[in-house]
N, C-alpha and C positions, 0 to 999 in steps of 0.2 A: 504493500500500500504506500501510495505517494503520501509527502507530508505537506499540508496547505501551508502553514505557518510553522519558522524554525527561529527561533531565537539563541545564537552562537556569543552567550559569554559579555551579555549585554547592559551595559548601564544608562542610566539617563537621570540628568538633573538638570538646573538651572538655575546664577543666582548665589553659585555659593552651595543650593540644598540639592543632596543625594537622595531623590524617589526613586532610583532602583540600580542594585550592587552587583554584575557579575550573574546576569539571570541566563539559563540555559535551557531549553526544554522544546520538543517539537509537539505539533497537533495534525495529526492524522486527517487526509481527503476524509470527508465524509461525517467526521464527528460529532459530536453535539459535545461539547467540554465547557462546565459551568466556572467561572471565577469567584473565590471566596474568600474571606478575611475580612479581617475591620477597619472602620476607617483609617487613610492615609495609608496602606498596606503597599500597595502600588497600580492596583486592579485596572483601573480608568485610563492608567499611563500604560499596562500590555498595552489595549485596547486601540491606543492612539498610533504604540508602534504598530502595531500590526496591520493595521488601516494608512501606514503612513502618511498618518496626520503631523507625528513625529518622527523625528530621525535622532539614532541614540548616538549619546556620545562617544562611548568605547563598544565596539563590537557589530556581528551584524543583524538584519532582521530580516527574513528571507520571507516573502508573502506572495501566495501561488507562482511558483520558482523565479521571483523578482527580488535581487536585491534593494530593501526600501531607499539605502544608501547613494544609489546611481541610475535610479530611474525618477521620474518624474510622477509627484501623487498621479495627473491623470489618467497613467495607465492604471493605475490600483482602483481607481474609481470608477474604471468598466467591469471588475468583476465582485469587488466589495460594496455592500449597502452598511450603511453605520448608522446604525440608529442613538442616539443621544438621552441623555437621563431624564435633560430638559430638553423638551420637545421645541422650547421656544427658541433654542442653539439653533432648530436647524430649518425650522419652518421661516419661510422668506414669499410668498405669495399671498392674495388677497382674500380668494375663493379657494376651497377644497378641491377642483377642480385644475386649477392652475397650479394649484402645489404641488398636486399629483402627477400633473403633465411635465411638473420642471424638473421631475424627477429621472425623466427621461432623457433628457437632451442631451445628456455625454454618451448617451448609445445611439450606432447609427443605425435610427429606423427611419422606416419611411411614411410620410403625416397618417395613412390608413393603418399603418399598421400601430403608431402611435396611439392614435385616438380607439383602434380595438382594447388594447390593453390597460388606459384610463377608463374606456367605461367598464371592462373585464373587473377593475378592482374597485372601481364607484359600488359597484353592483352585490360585489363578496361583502365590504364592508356595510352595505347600506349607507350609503352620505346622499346628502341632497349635493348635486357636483357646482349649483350656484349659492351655496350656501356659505357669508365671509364668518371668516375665520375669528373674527374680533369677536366673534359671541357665541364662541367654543368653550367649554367649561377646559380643566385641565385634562382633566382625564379625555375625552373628547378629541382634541388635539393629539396628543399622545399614541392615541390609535389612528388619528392623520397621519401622524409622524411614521406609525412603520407602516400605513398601506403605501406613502409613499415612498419607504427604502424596499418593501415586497413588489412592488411593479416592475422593479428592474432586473425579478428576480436574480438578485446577486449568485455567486458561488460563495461564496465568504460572505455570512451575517454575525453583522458584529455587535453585539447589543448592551448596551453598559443601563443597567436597572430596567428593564422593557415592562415590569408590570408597578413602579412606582407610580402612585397619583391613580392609579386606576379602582373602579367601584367594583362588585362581583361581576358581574356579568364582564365586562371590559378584560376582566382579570381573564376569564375564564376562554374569551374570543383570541384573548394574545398570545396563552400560553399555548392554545388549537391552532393557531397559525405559526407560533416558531416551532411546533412538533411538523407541519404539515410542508414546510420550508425542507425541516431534516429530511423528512423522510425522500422527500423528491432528488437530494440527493449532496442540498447544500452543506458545507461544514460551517457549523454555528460555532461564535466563542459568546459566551452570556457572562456579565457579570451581574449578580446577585445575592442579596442578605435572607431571600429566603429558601431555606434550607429541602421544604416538601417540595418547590419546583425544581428547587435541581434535581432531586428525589426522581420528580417526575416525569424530567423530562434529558437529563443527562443521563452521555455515558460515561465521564470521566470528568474528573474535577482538578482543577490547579486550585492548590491553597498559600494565600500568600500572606504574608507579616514580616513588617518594617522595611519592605523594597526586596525581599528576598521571595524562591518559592521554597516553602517550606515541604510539602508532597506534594505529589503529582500521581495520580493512580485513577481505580473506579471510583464510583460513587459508593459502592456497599465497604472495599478497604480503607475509604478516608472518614467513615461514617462507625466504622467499627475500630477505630485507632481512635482513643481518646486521649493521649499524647498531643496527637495534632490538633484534634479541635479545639483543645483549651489550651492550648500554645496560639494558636492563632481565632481566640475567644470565639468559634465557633458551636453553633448549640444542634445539636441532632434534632430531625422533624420530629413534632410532639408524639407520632405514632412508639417512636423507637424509644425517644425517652420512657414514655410510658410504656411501653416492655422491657428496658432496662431497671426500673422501677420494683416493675412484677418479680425479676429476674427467673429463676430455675427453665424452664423449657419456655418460658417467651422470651429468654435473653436475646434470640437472636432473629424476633418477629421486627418487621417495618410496616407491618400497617395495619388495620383496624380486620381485613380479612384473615391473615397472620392470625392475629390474635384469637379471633375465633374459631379459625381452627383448631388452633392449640388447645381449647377449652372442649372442642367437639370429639378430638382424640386424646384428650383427657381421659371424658366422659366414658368413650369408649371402653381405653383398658379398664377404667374402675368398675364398667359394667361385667368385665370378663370374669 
């Protein structure tokens, strides 16, 4: 398997301040790999190499087999969509409509084919497509924000918080659509504080603190290492803690079906 993104031995600061020391680690074509840790950790600044938004100062940053060092963001920006924490980073147009369209313009299509896949994702997301933006709630916007980095269907999505600001439902359309991105074929890097979507929707997790990665593995080894997550003030999904809790044969249940099983084949042997 190719690797979308390689990070060889990489630092970045600015200012005097060191956000990240000597980072090394590749991400697999095809992955879904969630980013974890606590604030200032260095999460947001992968993100920006990776997307070369940034360029680091010692080392390199290799993004779908481009060095970010000696090429030009434009080309990264024909197969990367980056979606932003703050929707308001990146939203620049007046209507839903024209945000979505201006999402397109560094890909060369042609005005039919353009205007099939503005209304193609008008339609997914339900927007009214003349509806201005100035009287979007937050969350509202937010789901602007990624129908219009999902139009260009990226190979590389790059999502730093995708479900902050969002209500249930919102939560529940975004997390269906960065699984439905995966599955078609794109490699996602997500950074995130909450724990049950990476759960649910990673396959591997980088865990960072103080500009360092501190592991790099699954989701079920960096979730059953509590070494790392309370080095890097990480909290297990409420499911797991609460079978941590229970302990003896739920120790090693992750979700509420887990668990009832465990109690059904209890029930079982004790009926034997």
């Amino acid at each position: 398997m190719n690797n979308m993104i390689e990070f060889r031995n990489v630092s970045y600061g600015y200012e005097g301040v060191t956000l990240l020391k000597d980072v090394s680690f590749t991400i697999p074509e095809g992955s879904f790999t969630a980013i974890a840790g606590e604030n200032g950790a260095g999460k947001s600044t992968i993100c920006r190499l990776s997307a070369a938004l940034f360029r680091p100062v010692k080392g390199e940053v290799i993004s779908g087999g481009l060095c970010t060092s000696r090429e030009k963001t434009a080309r990264f920006a024909k197969f990367t969509g980056f979606l932003f924490q703050n929707p308001d980073r990146q939203i620049c147009r007046s209507t839903v409509r024209e945000e979505i369209a201006f999402g397109l313009e560094c890909l060369d299509l042609g005005t039919e084919e353009r205007e099939k896949a503005v209304d193609g994702i008008l339609e997914e997301f339900g927007f009214e497509p003349d509806r201005e933006i100035f009287s979007m709630g937050r969350g509202e916007r937010q789901m602007l924000a990624l129908a219009s980095v999902l139009v260009r269907r990226p190979k590389l999505l790059i999502a730093d918080e995708p479900t902050s600001g969002l209500d249930a439902g919102q939560y529940r359309t975004a997390a269906e659509k960065l699984r439905e991105v995966h599955k078609n074929g794109a490699t996602v890097l997500m950074v995130t504080h909450d724990m049950e979507l990476a759960e649910e929707l990673a396959d591997e997790m980088l865990v960072a603190a103080a500009g360092e990665i501190k592991a790099h593995a699954s989701v079920e080894e960096i979730f059953s290492n509590s070494a790392v997550m309370e080095g890097a003030s990480i909290c297990r999904p409420e499911m797991r803690e609460l079978a941590q809790m229970l302990g003896g044969d739920f120790a090693g249940d992750a979700s509420v079906d887990d668990i009832v099983n465990t109690i059904k084949a209890s029930k079982r042997s004790g009926n034997r």
